[in-house]
N, C-alpha and C positions, 0 to 999 in steps of 0.2 A: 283503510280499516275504519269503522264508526264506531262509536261509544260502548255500544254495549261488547263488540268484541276485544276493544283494549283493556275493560271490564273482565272480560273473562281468563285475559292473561294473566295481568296480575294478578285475578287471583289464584291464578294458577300456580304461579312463581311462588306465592306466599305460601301456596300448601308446599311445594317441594323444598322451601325454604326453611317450616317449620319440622317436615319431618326428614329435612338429615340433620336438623337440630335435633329432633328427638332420638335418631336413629346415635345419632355419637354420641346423645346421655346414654341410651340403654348398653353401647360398646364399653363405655366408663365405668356403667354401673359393673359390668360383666367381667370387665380386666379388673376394676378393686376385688369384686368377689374372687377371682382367680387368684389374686395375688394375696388376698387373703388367706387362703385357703391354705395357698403355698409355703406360706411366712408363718401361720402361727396356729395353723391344723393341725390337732396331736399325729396325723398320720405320719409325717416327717418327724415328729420328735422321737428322742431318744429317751426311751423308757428302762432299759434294762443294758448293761454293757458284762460281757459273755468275754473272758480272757481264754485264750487255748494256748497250750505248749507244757512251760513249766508248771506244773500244778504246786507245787511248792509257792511257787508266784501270785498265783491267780487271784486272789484275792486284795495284795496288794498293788497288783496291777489295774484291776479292776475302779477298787478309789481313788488312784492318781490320776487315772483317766479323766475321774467324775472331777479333780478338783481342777483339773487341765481343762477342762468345756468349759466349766465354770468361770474358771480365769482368763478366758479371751475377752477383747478390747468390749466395751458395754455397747449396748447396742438394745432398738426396741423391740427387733426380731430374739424370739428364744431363743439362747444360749445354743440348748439341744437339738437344736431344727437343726439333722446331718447336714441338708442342702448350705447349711453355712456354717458350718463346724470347719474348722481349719484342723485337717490332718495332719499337716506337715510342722503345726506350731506343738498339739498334742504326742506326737513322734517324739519331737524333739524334746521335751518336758519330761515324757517314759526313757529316754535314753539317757536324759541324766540323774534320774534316779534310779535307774536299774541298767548300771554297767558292764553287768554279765550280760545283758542281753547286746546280739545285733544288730537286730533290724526288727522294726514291726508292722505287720499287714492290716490292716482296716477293711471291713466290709458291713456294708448294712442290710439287713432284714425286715422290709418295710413291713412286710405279712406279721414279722414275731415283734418288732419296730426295737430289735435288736440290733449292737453295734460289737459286732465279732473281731477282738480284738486277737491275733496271730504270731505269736513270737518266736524268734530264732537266735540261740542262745550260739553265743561265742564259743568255737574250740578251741580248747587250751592246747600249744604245742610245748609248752614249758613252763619254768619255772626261773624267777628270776630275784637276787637277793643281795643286797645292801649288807658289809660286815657286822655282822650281830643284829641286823635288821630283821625285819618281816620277811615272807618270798611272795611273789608276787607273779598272778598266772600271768603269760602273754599268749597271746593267739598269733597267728601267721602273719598277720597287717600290723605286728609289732605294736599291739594295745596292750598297756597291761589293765586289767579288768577285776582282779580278786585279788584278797590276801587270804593265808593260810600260812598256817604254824608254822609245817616240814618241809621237807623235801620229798617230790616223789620221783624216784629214782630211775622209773619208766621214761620217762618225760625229760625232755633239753633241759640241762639243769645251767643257770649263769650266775657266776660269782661278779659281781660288779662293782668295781673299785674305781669309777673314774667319779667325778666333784660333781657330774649330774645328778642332781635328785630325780628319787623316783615317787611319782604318782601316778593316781591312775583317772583314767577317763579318757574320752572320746577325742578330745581333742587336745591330747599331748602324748601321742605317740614315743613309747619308748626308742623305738628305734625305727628305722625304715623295712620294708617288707624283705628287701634283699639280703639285709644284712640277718635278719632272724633266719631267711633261709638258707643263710653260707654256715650257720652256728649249726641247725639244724641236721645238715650235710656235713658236716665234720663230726656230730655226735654220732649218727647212725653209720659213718664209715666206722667210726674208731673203734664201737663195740664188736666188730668183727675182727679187730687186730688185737688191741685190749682194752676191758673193760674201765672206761673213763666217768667219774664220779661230777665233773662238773669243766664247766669253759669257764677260766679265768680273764675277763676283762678290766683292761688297766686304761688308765689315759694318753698315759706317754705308749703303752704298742698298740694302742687302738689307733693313733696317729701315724704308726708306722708300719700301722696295717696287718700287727700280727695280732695273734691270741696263745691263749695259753690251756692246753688238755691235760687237766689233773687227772692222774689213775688212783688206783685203788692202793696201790704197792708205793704212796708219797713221794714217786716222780713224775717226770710232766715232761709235754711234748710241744713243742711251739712250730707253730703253722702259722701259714701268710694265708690271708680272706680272700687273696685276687689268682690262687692256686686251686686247682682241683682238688678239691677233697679226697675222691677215693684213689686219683695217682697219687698224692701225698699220703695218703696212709697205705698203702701199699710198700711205699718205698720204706714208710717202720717197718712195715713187717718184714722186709726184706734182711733190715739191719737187726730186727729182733731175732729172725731166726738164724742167721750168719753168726752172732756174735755174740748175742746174750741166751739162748735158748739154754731153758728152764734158770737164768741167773738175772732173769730179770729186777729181783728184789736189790740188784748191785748197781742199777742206774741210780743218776741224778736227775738227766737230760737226755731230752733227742730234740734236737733241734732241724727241721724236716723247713725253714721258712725261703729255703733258697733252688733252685729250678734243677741245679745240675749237683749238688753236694747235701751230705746230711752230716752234719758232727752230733756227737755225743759223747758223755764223761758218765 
């Protein structure tokens, strides 16, 4: 190879060398524009946040949201850029100020650059109440969630006398899910045998695994949790109608907590 051809390599090499140097500025320049764009482009931001469900809520849902984005860790990217909005911190933030609620759905609307907030509010299966206390709604998963004045007499009502305090929120489960639904299933039997005004929970029979069915007429019927419900109340009615039919108001007891015997006085 002579001079002038070694001459024309190199500078050959020098153009290919300078332009995929140039060619990886212009990719740099083109990934920060990108990432620009992506990070702190109002198109990702969140401009408007849109509550649905309880309209009673909405509103206050709406700003706890705004103070929940705002409150996430600082950072140079905006707060409201959905792309790094943490859902799962803002959930968690609405569910502990709004305990009647269950769960809530998030969606964004890049077009309205809306964040559609979705809620799904707790159902109450009862009612639950401390001596001279508050009552206190519980739902199926054994949450208690609300206070209110009364009783609503539709609804599991529970008298609760063991030394557990009651509060409410997400994470202190009044009870477990099974035992709300043994309470549950002794209510809606009993009302077809007679009509029962509340379950009496105690410490020392809740250890021994029974409860206690206040009637209307200031007697009571004591049931075991780990018995069928509507064989056990069947078997009152068995004894109501054999033996007390229409003299009901002469009970004290029926005591129904044992497999093959029921006593009563």
């Amino acid at each position: 190879m002579n001079a002038q051809s070694r001459r024309d390599s190199i500078r050959q090499r020098k153009r290919r060398y300078w332009w995929k140097t140039f060619s990886a500025f212009l990719a740099m320049i083109t990934i920060g524009i990108g990432a620009y764009g992506i990070l702190f482009s109002r198109i990702f931001c969140i401009q408007t946040i849109r509550a649905r469900g309880n309209d009673d809520l909405s509103q206050a849902i709406q700003q706890a949201a705004w103070d929940a984005i705002w409150k996430q860790q600082q950072s140079i990217i905006p707060k409201n850029n959905i792309l790094f909005v943490n859902k799962a911190y803002v959930s968690a933030r609405l569910l502990e100020q709004f305990p009647d609620i269950q769960q809530f759905h998030m969606t964004y609307d890049i077009i309205a650059k809306t964040l559609d907030i979705t809620n799904v509010e707790r159902e109450a299966v009862g009612v639950v109440r401390k001596p001279n206390g508050p009552c206190h709604f519980v739902d199926s998963k054994g949450i208690l969630f609300h206070t209110t004045d009364g009783f609503e007499l539709d609804k599991l009502a529970i008298m609760d006398e063991t030394e557990k305090p009651l509060s409410t929120g997400i994470d202190t489960p009044y009870a477990n899910r099974n035992f709300i639904a043994i309470l549950q299933a002794y209510w809606n039997a009993a009302q077809h045998v007679i009509p029962i005004t509340s379950i009496l929970v105690k410490s020392d029979s809740l250890q021994a695994g029974y409860v206690q069915l206040n009637t209307s007429e200031n007697w009571y019927v004591l049931v075991h949790t780990s018995m069928d419900p509507h064989a056990t109340m069947q078997k009152v009615a068995t004894i109501i109608r054999t033996e007390f039919e229409g003299k009901t108001n002469k009970l004290q007891y029926i005591d129904a907590r044992y497999m093959d015997k029921v006593y009563y006085k």
